[in-house]
N, C-alpha and C positions, 0 to 999 in steps of 0.2 A: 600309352602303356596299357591302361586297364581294356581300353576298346581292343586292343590286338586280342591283350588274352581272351576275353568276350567272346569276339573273333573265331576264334581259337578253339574253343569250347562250344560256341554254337555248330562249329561243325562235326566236333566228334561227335556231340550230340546226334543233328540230324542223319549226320552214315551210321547211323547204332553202332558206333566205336565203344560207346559208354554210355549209360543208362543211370541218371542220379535220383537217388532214391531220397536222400533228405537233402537240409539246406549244408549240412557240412560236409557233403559230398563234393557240391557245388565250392564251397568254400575254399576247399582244400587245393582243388585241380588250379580254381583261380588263383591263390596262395603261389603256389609251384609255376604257375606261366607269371607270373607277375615278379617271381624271387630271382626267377632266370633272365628274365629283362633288365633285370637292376645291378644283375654281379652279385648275390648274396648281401646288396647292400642292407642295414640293419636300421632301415627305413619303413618295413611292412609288418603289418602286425594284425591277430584274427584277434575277437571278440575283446577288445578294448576300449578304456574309456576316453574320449579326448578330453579336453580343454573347455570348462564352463562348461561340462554334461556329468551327471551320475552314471545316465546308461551306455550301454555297452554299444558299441558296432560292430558287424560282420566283418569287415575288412576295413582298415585304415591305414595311409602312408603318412608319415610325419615324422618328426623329433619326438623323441622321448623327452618329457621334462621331468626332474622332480625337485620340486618345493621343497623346502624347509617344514619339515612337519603335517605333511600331508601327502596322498596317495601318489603314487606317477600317473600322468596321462602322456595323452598323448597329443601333440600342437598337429592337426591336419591338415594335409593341403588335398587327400582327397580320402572321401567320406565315402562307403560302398554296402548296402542292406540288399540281402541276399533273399532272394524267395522263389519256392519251388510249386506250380502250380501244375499237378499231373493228370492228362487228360485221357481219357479212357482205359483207368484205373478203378479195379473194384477194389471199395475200401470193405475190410472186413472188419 
């Protein structure tokens, strides 16, 4: 599922279909190829926390849980950190 979208992405990327300019660029498109694979299932989820972590992750697929008395995470079965490295870009 994630490698298709990946897939998927790296080619609009390389035909300059689309040009991402931050990490929630990236996020989002993978969000969208990933939501359509699954049927809207209510399985994917951006910048949340899983099970036994504080911190957040980029994209995560799992169960929602919530405990008695504590935040929801989320139980993963796949974990995705996003990062944009843009090359021959002047940073101003």
């Amino acid at each position: 599922m994630i490698d298709n979208a990946i897939r998927e992405i790296c080619l609009a990327a390389n035909n300059s279909n689309y040009e991402f300019l931050l990490e929630a660029d990236l996020c989002g498109w993978l969000f969208h190829k990933m939501i359509t694979q699954l049927n809207n299932d209510n399985k994917l989820h951006l910048d949340t926390r899983v099970n036994g972590s504080n911190d957040k992750y980029d994209v995560v697929v799992g169960e929602i849980q919530y405990p008695d008395n504590e935040r929801a995470y989320v139980n993963p079965n796949i974990i995705a950190e996003v990062k944009i490295f843009q090359i021959g870009r002047a940073h101003v």
